[in-house]
VEXDREN-382854 format. One record per residue (C-alpha): x negated, z negated, y negated; residue in one letter. Coordinates in pm, whole numbers, plus 50000, padded with zeros to 5 digits. Example, Ala and Ser with C-alpha at 12.3 -4.5 7.8 and 13.67 -1.06 7.14 Angstrom:
// VEXDREN-382854
<r px="48770" pz="49220" py="50450" code="A"/>
<r px="48633" pz="49286" py="50106" code="S"/>
***
This chain:
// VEXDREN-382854
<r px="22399" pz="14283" py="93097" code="X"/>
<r px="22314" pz="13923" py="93159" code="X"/>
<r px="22407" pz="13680" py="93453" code="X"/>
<r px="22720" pz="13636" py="93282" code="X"/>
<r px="22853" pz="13936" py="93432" code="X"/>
<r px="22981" pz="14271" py="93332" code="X"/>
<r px="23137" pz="14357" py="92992" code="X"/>
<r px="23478" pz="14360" py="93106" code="X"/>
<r px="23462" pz="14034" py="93171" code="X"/>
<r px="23264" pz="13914" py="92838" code="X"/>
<r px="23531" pz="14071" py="92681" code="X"/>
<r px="23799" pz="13927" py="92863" code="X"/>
<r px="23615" pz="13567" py="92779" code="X"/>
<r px="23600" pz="13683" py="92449" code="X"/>
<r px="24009" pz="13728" py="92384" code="X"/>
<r px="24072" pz="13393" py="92577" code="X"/>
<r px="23819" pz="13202" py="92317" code="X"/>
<r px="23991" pz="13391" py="92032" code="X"/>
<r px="24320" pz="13254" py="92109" code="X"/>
<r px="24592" pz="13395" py="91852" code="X"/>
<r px="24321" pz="13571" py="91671" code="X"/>
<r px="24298" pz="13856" py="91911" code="X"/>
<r px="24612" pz="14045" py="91726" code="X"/>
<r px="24369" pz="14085" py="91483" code="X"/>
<r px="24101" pz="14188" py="91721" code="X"/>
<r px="24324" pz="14412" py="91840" code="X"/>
<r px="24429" pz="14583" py="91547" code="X"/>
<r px="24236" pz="14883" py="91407" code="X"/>
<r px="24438" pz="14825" py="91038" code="X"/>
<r px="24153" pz="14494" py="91034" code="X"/>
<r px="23820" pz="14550" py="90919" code="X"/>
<r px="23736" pz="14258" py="90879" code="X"/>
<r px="23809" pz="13857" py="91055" code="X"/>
<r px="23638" pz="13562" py="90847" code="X"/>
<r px="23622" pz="13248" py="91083" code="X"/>
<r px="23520" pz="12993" py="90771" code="X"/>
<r px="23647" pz="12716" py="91017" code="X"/>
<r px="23920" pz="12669" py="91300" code="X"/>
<r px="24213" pz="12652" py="91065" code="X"/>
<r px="24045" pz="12842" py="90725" code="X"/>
<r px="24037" pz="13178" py="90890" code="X"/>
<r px="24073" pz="13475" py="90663" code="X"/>
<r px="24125" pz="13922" py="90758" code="X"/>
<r px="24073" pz="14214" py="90576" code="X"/>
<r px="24350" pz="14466" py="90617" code="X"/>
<r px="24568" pz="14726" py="90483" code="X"/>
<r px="24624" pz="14474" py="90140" code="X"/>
<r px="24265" pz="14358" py="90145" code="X"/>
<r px="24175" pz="14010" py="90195" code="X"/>
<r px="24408" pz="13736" py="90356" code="X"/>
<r px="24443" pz="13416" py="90459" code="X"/>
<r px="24609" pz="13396" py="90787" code="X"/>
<r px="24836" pz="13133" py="90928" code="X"/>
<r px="24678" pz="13150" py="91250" code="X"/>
<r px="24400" pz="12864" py="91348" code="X"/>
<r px="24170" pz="12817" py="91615" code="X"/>
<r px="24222" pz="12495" py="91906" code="X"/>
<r px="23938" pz="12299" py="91745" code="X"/>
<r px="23609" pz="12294" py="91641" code="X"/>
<r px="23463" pz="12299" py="91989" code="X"/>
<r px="23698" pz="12607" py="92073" code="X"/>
<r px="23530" pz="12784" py="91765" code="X"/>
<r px="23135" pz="12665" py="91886" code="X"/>
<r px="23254" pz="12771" py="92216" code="X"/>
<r px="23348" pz="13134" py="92095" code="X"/>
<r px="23015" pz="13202" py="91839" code="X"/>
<r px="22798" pz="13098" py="92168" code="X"/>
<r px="22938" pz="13329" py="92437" code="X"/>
<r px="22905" pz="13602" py="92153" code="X"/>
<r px="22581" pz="13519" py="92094" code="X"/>
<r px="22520" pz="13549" py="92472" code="X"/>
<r px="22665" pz="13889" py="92499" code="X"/>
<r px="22351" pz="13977" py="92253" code="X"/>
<r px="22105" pz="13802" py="92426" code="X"/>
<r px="22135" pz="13521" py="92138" code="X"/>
<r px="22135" pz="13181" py="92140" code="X"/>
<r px="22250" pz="12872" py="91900" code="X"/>
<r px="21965" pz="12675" py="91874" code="X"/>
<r px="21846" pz="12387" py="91559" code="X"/>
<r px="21525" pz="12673" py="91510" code="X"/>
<r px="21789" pz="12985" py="91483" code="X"/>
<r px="22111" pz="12808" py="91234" code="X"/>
<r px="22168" pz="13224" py="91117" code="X"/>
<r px="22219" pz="13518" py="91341" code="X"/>
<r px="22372" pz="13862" py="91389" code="X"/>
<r px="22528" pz="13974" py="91702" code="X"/>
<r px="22727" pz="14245" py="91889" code="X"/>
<r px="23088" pz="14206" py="92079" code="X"/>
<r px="23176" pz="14401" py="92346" code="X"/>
<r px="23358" pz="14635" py="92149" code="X"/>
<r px="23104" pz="14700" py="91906" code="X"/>
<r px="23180" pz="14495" py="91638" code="X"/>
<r px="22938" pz="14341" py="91417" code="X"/>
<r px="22900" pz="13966" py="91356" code="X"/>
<r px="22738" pz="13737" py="91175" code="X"/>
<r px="22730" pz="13389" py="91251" code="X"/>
<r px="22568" pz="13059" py="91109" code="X"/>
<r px="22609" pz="12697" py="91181" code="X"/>
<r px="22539" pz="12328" py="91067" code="X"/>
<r px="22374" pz="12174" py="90920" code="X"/>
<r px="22348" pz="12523" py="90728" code="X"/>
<r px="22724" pz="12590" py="90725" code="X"/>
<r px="22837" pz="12248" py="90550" code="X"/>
<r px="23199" pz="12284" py="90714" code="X"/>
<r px="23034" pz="12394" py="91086" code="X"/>
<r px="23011" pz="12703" py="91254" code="X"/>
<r px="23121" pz="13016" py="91036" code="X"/>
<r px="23175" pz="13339" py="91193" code="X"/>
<r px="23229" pz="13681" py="91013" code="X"/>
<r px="23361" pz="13993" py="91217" code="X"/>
<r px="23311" pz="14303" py="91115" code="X"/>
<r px="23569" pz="14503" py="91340" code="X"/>
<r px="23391" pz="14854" py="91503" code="X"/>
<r px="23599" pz="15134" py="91396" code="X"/>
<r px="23782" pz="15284" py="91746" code="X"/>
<r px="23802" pz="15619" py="91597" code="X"/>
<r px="23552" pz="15691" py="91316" code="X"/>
<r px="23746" pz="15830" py="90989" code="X"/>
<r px="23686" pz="16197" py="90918" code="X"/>
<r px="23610" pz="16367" py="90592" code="X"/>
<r px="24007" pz="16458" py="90617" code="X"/>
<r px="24115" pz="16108" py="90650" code="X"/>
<r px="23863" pz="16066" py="90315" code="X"/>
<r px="24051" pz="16345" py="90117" code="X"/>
<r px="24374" pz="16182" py="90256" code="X"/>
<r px="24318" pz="15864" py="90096" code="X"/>
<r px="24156" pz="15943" py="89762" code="X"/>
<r px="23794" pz="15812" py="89838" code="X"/>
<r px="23671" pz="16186" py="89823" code="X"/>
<r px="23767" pz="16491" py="89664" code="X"/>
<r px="23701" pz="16862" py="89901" code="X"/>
<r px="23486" pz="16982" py="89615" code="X"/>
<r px="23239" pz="16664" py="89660" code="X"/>
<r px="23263" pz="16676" py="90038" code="X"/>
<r px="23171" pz="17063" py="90000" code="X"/>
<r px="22871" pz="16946" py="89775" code="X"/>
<r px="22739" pz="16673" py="90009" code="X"/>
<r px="22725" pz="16912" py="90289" code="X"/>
<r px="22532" pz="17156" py="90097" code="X"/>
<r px="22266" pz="16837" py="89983" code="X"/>
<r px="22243" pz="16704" py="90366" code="X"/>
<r px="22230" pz="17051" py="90514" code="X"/>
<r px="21970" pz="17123" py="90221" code="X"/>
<r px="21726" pz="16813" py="90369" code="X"/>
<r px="21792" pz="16638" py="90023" code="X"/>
<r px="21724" pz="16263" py="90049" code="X"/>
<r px="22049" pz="16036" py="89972" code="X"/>
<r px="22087" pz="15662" py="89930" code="X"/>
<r px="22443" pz="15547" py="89940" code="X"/>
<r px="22505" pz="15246" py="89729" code="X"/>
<r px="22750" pz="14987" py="89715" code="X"/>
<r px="22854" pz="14668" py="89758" code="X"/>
<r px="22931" pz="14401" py="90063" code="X"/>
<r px="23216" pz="14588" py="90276" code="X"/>
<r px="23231" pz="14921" py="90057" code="X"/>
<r px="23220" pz="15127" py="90375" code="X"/>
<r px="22849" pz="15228" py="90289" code="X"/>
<r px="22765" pz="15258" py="90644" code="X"/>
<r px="23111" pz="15419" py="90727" code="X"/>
<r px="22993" pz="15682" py="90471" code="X"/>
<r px="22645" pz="15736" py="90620" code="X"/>
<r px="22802" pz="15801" py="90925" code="X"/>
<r px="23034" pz="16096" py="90825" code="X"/>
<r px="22687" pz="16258" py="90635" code="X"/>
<r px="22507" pz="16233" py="90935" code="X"/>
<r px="22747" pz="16429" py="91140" code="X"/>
<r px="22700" pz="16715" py="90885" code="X"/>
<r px="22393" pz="16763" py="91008" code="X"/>
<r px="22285" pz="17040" py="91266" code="X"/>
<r px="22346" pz="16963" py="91636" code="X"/>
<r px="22033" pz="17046" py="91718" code="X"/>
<r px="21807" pz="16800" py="91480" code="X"/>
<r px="21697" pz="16477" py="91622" code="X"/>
<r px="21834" pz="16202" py="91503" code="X"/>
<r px="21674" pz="15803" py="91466" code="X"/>
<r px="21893" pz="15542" py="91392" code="X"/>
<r px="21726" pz="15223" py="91269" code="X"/>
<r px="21932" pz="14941" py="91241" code="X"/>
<r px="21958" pz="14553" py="91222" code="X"/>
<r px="22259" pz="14590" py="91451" code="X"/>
<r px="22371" pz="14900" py="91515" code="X"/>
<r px="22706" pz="14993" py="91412" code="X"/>
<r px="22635" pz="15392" py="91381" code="X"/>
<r px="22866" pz="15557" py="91652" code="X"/>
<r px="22761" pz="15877" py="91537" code="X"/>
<r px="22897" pz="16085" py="91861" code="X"/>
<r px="22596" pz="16398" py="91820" code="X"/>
<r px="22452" pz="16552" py="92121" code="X"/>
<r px="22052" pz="16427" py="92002" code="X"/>
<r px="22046" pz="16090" py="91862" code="X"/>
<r px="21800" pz="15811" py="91871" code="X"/>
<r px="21946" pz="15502" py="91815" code="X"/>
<r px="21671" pz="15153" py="91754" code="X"/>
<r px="21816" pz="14808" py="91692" code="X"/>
<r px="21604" pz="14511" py="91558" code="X"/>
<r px="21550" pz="14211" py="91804" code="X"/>
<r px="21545" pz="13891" py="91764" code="X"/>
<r px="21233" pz="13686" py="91907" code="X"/>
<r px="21342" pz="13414" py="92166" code="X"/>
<r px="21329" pz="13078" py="92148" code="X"/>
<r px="20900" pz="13052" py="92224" code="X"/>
<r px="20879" pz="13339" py="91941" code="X"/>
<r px="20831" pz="13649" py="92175" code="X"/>
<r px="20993" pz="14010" py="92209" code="X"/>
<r px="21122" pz="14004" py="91842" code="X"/>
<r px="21118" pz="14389" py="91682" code="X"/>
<r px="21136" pz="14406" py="91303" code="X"/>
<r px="21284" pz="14740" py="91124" code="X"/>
<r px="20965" pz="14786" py="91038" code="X"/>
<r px="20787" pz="14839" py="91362" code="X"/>
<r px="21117" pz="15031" py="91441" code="X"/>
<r px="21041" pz="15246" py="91134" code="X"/>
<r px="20675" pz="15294" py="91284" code="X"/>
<r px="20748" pz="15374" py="91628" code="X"/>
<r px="21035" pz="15616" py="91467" code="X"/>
<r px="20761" pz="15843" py="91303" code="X"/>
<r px="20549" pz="15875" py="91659" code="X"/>
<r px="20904" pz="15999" py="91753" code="X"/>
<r px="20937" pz="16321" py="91604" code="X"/>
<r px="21248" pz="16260" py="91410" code="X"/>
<r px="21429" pz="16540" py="91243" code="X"/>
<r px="21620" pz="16291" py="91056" code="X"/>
<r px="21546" pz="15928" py="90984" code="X"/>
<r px="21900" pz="15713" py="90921" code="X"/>
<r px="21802" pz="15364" py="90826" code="X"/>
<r px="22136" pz="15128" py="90849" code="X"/>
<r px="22075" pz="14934" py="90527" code="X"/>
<r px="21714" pz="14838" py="90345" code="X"/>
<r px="21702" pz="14492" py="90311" code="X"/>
<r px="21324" pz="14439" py="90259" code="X"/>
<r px="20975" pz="14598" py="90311" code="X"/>
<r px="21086" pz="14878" py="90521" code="X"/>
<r px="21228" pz="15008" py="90165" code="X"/>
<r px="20852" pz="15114" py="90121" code="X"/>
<r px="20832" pz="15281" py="90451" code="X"/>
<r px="21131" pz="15510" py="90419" code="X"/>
<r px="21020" pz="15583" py="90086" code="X"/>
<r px="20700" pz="15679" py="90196" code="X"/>
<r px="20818" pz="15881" py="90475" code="X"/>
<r px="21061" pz="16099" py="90283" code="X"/>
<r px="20770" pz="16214" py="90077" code="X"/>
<r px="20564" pz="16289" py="90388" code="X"/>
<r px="20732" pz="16581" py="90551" code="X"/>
<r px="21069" pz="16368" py="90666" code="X"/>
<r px="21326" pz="16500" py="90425" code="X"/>
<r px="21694" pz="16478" py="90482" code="X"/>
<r px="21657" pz="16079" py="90537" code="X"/>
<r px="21976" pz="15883" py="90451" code="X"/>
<r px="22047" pz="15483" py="90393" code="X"/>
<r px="22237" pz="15249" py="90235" code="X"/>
<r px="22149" pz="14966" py="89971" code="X"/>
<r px="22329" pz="14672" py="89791" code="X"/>
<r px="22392" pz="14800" py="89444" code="X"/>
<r px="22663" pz="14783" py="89208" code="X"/>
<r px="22563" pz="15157" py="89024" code="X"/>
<r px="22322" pz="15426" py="89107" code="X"/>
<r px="22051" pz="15307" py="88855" code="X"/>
<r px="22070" pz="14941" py="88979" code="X"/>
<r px="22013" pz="15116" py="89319" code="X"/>
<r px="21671" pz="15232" py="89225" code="X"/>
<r px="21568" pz="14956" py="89073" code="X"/>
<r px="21723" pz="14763" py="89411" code="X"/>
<r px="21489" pz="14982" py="89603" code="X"/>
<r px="21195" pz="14926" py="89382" code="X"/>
<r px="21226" pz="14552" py="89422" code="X"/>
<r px="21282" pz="14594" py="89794" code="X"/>
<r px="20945" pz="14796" py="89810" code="X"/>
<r px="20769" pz="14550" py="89616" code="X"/>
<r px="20853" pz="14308" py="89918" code="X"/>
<r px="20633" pz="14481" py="90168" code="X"/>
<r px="20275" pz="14319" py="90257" code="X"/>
<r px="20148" pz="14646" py="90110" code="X"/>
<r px="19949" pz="14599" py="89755" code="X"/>
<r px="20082" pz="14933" py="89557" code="X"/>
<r px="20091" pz="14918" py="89201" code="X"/>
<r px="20423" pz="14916" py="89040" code="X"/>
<r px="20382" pz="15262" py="88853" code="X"/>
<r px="20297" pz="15428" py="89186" code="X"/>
<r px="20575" pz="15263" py="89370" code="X"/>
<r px="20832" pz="15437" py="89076" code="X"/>
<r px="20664" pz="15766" py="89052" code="X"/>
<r px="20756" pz="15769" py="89502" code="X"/>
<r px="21117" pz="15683" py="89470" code="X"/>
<r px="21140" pz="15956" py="89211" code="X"/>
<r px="20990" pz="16162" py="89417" code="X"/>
<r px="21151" pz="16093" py="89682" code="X"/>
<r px="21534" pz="16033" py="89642" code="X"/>
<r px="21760" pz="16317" py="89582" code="X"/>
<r px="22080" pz="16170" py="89511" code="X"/>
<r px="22278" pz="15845" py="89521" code="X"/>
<r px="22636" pz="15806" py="89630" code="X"/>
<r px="22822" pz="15524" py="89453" code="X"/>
<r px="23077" pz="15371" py="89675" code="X"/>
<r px="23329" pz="15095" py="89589" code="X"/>
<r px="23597" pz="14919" py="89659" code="X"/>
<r px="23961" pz="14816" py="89478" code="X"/>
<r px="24292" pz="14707" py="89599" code="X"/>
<r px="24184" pz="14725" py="89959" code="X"/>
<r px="24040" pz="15097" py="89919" code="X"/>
<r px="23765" pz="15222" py="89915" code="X"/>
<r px="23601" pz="15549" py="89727" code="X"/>
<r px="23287" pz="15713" py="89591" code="X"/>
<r px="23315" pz="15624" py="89257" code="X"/>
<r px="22999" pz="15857" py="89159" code="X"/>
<r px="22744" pz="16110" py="89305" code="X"/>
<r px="22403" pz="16106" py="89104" code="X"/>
<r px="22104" pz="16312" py="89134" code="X"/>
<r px="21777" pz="16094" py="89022" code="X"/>
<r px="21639" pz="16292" py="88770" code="X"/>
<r px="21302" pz="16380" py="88713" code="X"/>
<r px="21050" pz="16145" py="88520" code="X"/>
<r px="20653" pz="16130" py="88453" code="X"/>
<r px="20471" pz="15885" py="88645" code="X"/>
<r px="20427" pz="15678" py="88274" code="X"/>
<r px="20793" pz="15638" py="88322" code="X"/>
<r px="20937" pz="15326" py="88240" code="X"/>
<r px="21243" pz="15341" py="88448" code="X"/>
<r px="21443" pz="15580" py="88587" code="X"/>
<r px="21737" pz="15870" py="88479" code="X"/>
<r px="21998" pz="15981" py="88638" code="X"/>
<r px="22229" pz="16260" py="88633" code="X"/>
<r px="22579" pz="16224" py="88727" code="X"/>
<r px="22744" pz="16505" py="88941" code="X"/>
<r px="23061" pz="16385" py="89059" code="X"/>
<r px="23239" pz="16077" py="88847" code="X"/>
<r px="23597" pz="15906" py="88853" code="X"/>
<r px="23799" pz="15863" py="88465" code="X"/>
<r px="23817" pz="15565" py="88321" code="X"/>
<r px="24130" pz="15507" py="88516" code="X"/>
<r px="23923" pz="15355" py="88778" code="X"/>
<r px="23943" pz="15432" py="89143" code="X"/>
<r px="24304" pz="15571" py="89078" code="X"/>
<r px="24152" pz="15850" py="88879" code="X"/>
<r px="24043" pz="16161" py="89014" code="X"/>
<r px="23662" pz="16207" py="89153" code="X"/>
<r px="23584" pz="16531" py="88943" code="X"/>
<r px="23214" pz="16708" py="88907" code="X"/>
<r px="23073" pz="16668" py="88560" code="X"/>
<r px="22818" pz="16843" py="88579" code="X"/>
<r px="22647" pz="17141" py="88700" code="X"/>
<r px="22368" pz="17142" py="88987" code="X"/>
***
């Protein structure tokens, strides 16, 4: 911890900045609190998103909140640094920017840290996965198959990679390779790396992709990377088809084909010269299946379960099969297999 003091008493700064906004804090029904400015604050509950008629003192009250935040992580607002993630003390993930890059002032967006991680009950329970897919995924992570879970911004994506990962065997070693990490995977061998920051005279900053490199000197059983956001696309890919199968991780996509292609952009991004042909014919190779997530009305479900299907490496794009799909109902309908295997 820093100077400031233990993380009792961050926290306890923390709920005196928040003022009225603590009840939602508080309250594990909130996934979600969307500080757009002291009185344009917005949560993400039980009825999905809502404006709320609570506000903040004043601007300074708000600056006064993203900076002790920040300084929980180690982070500081700064004219060099107007965008940055951070950690609360209870976990939760935020993302905060400021002016002149946040026309209005400083924005801050909460995303709450589940107290007590959903199971694959709670799942069945609310309709986001039927026992005959959950009894499928097991087999495909206990089988080292490579998944990608895709979906959009607050589709539970990394809610989902969580409750894979803790199908796994006790004994594997798991790394965890995150922006910020937000895993709380609760197995007895688990690695978890978080990205850092450089500081204000550009030292100490770790990228996912030196985490990715140091992972693989690590002797991972299983590689979880949070979410692929850039280059490190091409080093997970890479990896998978190099003797670390059973790799999960997320990536922005509205359906499973836009996923690949997602990824294929994403490895494109790396300082690493490959030829587009080769960089297909290695996500072919090297993802199993994708797990389409979404969300509607507040909920959200697996709207599909695809295995990438084989191609040549004079493929033009990519196939896949679907497994598991919902009716044309929508999320409301059933998610029922369609296919064999």
């Amino acid at each position: 911890m820093s100077a400031m003091g233990s993380e009792a008493a961050y926290d306890a700064l923390v709920r005196h900045l928040m003022g009225p906004l603590v009840a939602y804090y508080d309250d594990p029904s909130i996934s979600e609190i969307m500080i757009n400015g002291p009185d344009d604050i917005f949560v993400d509950g039980r009825n999905g998103i809502e404006r709320t008629e609570h506000r903040m003192r004043d601007p300074a009250a708000l600056r006064a909140l993203a900076r002790v935040i920040l300084q929980y992580s180690g982070k500081r607002l700064t004219p060099e640094n107007l965008s940055l993630e951070a950690r609360m003390p209870n976990r939760s993930r935020v993302h905060i920017v400021q002016d002149p890059a946040a026309r209005a002032g400083i924005t801050i967006a909460i995303r709450q840290f589940a107290r007590q991680p959903p199971t694959l009950q709670d799942l069945i329970d609310s309709g986001s996965l039927s026992e005959a897919a959950i009894d499928y995924l097991r087999a495909q992570v206990l089988g080292h198959r490579n998944i990608i879970i895709s979906g959009g911004t607050g589709t539970g994506k990394t809610t989902l990679l969580g409750l894979l990962a803790r199908m796994m065997k006790p004994e594997e070693r798991i790394i965890t390779i995150e922006d910020v990490a937000e895993l709380d995977l609760r197995m007895p061998h688990v690695v978890q790396l978080e990205a850092q920051m450089p500081d204000a005279k550009g030292r100490g900053g770790v990228t996912i992709r030196d985490l990715f490199r140091a992972t693989l000197r690590m002797r991972p059983d299983r590689i979880l990377v949070g979410e692929c956001r850039g280059g490190e696309a091409l080093d997970m890919i890479q990896a998978m088809n190099s003797g670390h199968a059973g790799s999960l991780s997320t990536v922005h996509a509205d359906d499973p084909m836009r996923a690949l292609s997602r990824l294929e952009t994403l490895c494109l991004m790396s300082d690493v010269d490959v030829p587009l042909i080769a960089v297909r014919r290695q996500i072919i190779e090297a993802i199993d299946l994708i797990v389409q997530v979404r969300r509607k009305d507040g909920r959200r479900v697996v709207v599909e379960i695809a295995e990438v299907a084989g191609a040549g490496a004079e493929a033009a794009g990519y196939a896949t099969l679907p497994i598991f799909q919902r009716g044309t109902g929508g999320p409301e309908s059933p998610l029922e297999r369609v296919a064999a295997a």
